[in-house]
C-alpha positions in Angstrom: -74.4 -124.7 22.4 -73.9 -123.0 19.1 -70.2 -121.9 19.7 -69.6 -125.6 20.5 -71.3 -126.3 17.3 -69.4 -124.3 15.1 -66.1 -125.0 17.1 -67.1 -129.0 16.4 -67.4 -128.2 12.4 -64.3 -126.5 12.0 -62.5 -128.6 14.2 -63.9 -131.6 11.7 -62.9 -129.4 8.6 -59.4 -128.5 9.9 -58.9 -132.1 11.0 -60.2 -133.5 7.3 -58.0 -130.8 5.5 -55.1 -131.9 7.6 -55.4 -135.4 6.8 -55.9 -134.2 3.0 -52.7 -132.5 3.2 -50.2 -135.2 4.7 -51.7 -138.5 2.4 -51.5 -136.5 -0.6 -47.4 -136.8 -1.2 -47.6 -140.3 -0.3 -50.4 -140.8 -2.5 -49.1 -139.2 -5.4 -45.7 -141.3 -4.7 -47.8 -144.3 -4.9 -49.8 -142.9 -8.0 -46.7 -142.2 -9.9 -44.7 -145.8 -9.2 -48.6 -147.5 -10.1 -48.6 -145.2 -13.3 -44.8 -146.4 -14.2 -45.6 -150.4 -13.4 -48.5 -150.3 -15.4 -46.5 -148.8 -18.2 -43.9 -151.6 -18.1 -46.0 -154.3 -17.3 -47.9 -153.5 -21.2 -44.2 -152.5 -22.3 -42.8 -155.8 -21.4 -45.3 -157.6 -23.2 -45.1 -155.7 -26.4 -41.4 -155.6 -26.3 -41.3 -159.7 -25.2 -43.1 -160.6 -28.3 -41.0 -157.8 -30.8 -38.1 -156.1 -31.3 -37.1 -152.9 -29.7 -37.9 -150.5 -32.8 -41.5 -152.6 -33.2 -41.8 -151.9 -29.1 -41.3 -148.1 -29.7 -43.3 -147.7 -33.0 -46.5 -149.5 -31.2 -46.0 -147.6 -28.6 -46.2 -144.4 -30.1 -48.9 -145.5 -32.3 -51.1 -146.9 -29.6 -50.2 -145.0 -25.7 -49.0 -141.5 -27.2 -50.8 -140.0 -24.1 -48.0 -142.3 -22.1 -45.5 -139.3 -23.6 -44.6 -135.9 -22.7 -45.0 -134.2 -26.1 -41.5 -133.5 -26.0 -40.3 -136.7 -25.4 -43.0 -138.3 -27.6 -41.5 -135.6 -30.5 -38.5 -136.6 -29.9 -39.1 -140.1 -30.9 -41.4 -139.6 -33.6 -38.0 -137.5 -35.3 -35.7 -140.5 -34.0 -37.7 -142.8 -36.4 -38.2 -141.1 -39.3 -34.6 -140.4 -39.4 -33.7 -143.8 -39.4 -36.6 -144.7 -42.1 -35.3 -142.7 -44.2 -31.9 -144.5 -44.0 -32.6 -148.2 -43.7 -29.3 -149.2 -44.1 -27.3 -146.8 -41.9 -27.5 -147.2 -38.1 -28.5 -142.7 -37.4 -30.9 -143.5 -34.8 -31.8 -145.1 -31.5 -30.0 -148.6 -31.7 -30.9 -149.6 -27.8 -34.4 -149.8 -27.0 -34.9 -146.9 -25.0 -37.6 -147.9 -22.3 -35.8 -151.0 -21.6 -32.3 -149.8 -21.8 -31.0 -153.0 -23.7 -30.3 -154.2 -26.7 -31.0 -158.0 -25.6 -34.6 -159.4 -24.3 -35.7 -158.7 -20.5 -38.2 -160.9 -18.7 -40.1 -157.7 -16.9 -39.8 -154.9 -15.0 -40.5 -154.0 -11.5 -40.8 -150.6 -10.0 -38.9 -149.9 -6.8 -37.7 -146.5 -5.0 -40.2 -143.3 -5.8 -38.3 -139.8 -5.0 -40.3 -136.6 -5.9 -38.5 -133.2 -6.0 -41.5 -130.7 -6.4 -43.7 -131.7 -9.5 -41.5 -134.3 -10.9 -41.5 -137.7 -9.7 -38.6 -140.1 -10.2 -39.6 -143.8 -10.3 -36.3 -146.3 -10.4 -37.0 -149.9 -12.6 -35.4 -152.8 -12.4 -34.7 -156.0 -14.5 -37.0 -158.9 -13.4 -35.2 -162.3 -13.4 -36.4 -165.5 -12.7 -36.7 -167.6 -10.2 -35.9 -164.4 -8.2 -37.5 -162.7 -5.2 -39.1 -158.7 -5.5 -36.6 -158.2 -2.6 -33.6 -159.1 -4.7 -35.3 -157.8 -7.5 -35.3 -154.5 -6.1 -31.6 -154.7 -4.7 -30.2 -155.4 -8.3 -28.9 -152.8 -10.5 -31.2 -150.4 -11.8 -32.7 -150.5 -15.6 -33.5 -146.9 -15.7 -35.0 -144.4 -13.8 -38.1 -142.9 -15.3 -39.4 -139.0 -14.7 -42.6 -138.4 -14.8 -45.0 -135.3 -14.3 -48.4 -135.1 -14.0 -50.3 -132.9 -17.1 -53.6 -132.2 -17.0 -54.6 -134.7 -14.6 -52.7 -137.6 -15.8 -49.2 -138.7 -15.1 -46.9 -138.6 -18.5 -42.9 -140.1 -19.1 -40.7 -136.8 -18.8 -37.5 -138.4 -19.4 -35.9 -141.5 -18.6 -32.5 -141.1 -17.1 -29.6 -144.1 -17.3 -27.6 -145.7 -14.2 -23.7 -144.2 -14.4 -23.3 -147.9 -14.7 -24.2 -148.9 -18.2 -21.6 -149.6 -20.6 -24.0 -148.1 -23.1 -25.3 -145.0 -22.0 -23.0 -144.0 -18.9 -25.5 -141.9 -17.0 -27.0 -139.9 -19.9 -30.8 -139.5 -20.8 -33.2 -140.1 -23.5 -33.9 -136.5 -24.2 -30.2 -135.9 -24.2 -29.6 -138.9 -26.6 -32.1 -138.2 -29.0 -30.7 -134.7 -29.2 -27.3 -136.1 -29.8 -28.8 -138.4 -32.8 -30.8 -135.8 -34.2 -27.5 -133.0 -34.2 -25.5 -136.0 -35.6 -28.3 -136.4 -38.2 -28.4 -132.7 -39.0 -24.3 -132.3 -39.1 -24.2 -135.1 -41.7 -27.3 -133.7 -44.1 -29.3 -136.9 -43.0 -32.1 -135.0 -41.2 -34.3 -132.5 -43.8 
């Protein structure tokens, strides 16, 4: 009786760890795209009711924690660089979360990939009057990496569809380094 005991508990313990095991990727998946919609569905409003500089400058003022300190870095530079020139266009001139210069109605998350730590979450352009199936099969606004820190999930990078006449499959983190070398090259950065 007390073999079959102890074979019933850590049959019950190999069964629950098991279970642990194969709904955590999916889970996280799910966490991550969640994490991402949630994002855009504050982003969208803020950037719906401003400009694409206000969008940025709120949020970095108000959801730094939404930022990789990197990335959030980054940004902070990207704007005080173009402060300090008001009249000269030496910084971001796309808003860089929405990947436009012109207003969007939303965004909707679609297709999670994750490749070890880093999840990839792809957005999409909401339109109206149209469906979350053809929502999803339109062309993509942006892909967004994220990584969990600490505990919570952050923005890595956001990386641009081949497709964009503006941006032609670069990233944030590689255009903000472009801006700021540009900056530096012509004495506009101290």
């Amino acid at each position: 009786m007390k073999h079959i005991i102890i074979f019933g508990v850590a049959m019950f313990c190999m069964a629950a760890f098991c279970k642990v095991s194969a709904q955590s990727p999916i889970d996280n998946k799910e966490a991550a795209r969640v994490f991402v919609q949630k994002f855009y569905d504050w982003y969208g409003q803020v950037y719906g009711s401003k400009r694409h500089i206000d969008a940025q400058y709120i949020l970095v003022k108000q959801k730094p924690q939404y930022l990789d300190k990197k990335l959030l870095n980054a940004i902070i530079a990207d704007h005080r660089g173009s402060a300090r020139h008001p009249k000269e266009i030496i910084g971001m001139d796309f808003d860089p979360f929405a990947n436009s210069l012109d207003d969007r109605k939303g965004f909707q998350t679609g297709l999670v990939t994750q490749k070890v730590d880093k999840f990839f979450i792809d957005v999409h352009d909401i339109k109206n009057g149209r469906s979350r199936k053809a929502v999803l099969a339109s062309k993509l606004v942006a892909t967004v990496e994220v990584i969990k820190k600490e505990g919570q999930f952050v923005f890595k990078n956001i990386l641009y569809p081949k497709t964009n006449e503006y941006n032609r499959g670069t990233n944030l983190l590689a255009v903000l380094d472009s801006l700021q070398k540009d900056r530096l090259k012509n004495g506009r950065e101290n």
